[in-house]
C-alpha positions as CSV (number, residue, x, y, z in Angstrom):
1,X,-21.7,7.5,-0.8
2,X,-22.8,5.0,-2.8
3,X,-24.4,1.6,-1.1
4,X,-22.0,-1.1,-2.8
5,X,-18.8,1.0,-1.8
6,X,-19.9,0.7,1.6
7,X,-20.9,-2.1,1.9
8,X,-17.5,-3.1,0.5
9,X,-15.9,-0.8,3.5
10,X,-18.0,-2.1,5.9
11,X,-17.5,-6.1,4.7
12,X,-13.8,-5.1,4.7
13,X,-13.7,-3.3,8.3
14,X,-16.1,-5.3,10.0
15,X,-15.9,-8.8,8.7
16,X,-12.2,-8.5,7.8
17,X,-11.2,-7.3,11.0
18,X,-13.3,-9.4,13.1
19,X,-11.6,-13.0,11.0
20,X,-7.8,-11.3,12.0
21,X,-8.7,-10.9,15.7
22,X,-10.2,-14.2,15.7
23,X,-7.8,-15.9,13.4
24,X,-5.2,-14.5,16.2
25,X,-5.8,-16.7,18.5
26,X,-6.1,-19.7,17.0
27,X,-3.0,-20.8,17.5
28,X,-1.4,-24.5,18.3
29,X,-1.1,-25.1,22.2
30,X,2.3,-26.4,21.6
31,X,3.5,-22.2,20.6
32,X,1.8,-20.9,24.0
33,X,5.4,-21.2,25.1
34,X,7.2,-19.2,22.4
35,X,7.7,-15.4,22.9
36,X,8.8,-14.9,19.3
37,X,5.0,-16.5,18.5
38,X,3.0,-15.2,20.7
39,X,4.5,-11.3,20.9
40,X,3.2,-10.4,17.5
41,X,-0.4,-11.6,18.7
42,X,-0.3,-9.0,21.1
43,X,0.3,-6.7,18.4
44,X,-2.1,-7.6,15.6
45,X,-5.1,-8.6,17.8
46,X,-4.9,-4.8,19.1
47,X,-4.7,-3.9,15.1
48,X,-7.6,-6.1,14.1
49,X,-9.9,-4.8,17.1
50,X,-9.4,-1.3,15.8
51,X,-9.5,-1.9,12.2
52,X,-13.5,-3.8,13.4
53,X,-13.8,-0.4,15.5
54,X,-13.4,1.9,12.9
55,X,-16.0,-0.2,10.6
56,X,-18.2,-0.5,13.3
57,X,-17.6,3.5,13.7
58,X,-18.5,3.9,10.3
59,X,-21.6,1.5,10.3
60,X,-23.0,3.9,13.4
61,X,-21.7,7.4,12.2
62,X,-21.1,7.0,8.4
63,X,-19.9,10.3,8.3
64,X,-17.0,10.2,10.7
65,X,-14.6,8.6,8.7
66,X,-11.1,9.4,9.5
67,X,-10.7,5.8,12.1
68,X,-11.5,4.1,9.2
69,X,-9.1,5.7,6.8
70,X,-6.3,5.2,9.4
71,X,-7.3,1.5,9.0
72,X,-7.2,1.1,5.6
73,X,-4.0,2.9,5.4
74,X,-2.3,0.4,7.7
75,X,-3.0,-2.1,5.3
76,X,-1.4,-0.7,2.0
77,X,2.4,-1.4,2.2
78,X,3.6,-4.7,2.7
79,X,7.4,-4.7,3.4
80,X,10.2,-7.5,3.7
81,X,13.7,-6.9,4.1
82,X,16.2,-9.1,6.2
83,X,15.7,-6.9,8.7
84,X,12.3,-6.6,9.5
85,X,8.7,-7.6,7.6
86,X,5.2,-6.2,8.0
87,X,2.0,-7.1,6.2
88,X,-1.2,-6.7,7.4
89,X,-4.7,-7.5,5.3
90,X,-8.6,-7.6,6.3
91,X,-10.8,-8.9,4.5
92,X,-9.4,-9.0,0.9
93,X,-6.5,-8.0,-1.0
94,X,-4.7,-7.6,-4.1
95,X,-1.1,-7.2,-4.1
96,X,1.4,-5.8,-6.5
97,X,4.8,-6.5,-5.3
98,X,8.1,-5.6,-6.5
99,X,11.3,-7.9,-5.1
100,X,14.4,-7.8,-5.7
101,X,16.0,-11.2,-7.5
102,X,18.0,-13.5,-6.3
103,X,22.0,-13.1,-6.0
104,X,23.5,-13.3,-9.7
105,X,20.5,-11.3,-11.4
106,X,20.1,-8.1,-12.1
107,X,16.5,-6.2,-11.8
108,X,13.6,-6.7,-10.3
109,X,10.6,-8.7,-10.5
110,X,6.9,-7.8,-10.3
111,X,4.1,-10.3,-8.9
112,X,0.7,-10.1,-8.3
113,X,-1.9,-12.3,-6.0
114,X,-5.3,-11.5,-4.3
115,X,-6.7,-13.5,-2.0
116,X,-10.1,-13.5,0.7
117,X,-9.5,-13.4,4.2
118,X,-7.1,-11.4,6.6
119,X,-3.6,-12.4,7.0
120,X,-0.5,-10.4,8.9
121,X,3.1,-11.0,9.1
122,X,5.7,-9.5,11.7
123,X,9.4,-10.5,11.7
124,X,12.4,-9.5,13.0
125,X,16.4,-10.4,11.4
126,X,14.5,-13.3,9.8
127,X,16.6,-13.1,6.3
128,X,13.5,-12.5,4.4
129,X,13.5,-10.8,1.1
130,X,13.7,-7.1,-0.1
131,X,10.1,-6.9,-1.5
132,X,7.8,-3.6,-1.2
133,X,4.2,-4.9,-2.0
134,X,1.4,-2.5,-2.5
135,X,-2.0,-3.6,-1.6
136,X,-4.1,-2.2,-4.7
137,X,-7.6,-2.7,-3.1
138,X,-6.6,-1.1,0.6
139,X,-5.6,1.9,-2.2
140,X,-8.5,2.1,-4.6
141,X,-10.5,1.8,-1.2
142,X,-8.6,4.4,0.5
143,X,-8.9,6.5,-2.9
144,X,-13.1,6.4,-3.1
145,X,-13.4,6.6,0.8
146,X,-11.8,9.9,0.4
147,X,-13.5,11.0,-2.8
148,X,-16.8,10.3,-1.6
149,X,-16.3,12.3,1.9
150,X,-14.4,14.9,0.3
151,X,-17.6,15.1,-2.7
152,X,-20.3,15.1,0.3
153,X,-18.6,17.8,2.0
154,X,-17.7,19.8,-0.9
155,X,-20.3,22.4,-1.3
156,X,-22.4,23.2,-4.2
157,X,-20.7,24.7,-7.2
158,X,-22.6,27.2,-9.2
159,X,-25.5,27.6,-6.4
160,X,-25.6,31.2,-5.0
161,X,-28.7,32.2,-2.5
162,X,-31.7,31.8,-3.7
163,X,-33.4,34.7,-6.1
164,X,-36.7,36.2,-5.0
């Protein structure tokens, strides 16, 4: 595996999950009191610990990868309806997301924005949009994590026993 992709994994694992389960709890005092806050806490702070796990997983066994797939799968999809929303991001991400437009317009509409940092988002029957939003990073991570193990594994092509 090459040294700047992980790096990048590990940055993205370690660091990004580490911010999220910290960033959980920084919370007002004045929401302590609110279930509808604080339930999703208990949650994402459980998602953040394993997604620092898994990096810290890697850091120590760099060739058992499969925690830290799982992680960076669970960060792909963003999706919003007015039913139910989920996003989850450590570390950095780039999103394409494709909503539907408002009432009166036909078609869809396509935006992009990246951003440093980890950031999630739970919600229940909040009227939100219909949106699908694909993290492109988490995927082109997700894409050479699994290249590189599957390469390193593979054996070598052409090679036959030694000749005498």
């Amino acid at each position: 595996m090459k040294a700047w992709l992980r790096l990048t994994l590990v940055t993205m694992s370690v660091g990004g999950g580490f911010t999220g389960f910290v960033g959980n709890f920084l919370i007002p005092s004045s929401y302590y009191h609110n279930p509808r806050i604080l339930l999703p806490l208990f949650v994402f702070a459980p998602l953040y610990a394993f997604i620092t796990i898994s990096g810290l997983m890697f850091v120590l066994h760099p060739d058992r990868t499969r925690l830290l797939m799982v992680a960076i799968s669970l960060q792909i999809l963003w999706i919003s309806s007015p039913l139910f929303v989920y996003k989850c991001f450590s570390g950095f991400h780039a999103v394409l997301d494709f909503s539907k437009r408002p009432a009166g317009n036909l078609g869809f509409s396509v935006q992009a924005n990246a951003a440093i940092g980890s950031d999630w988002r739970v919600g229940l029957f909040d009227g939100d949009p219909w949106l699908i939003g694909v993290n492109v990073f988490a995927l082109v991570m997700l894409v050479l994590l699994w290249r590189s193990v599957r390469t390193a594994s593979s054996p070598l092509r052409g090679q036959g026993p030694p000749s005498r």
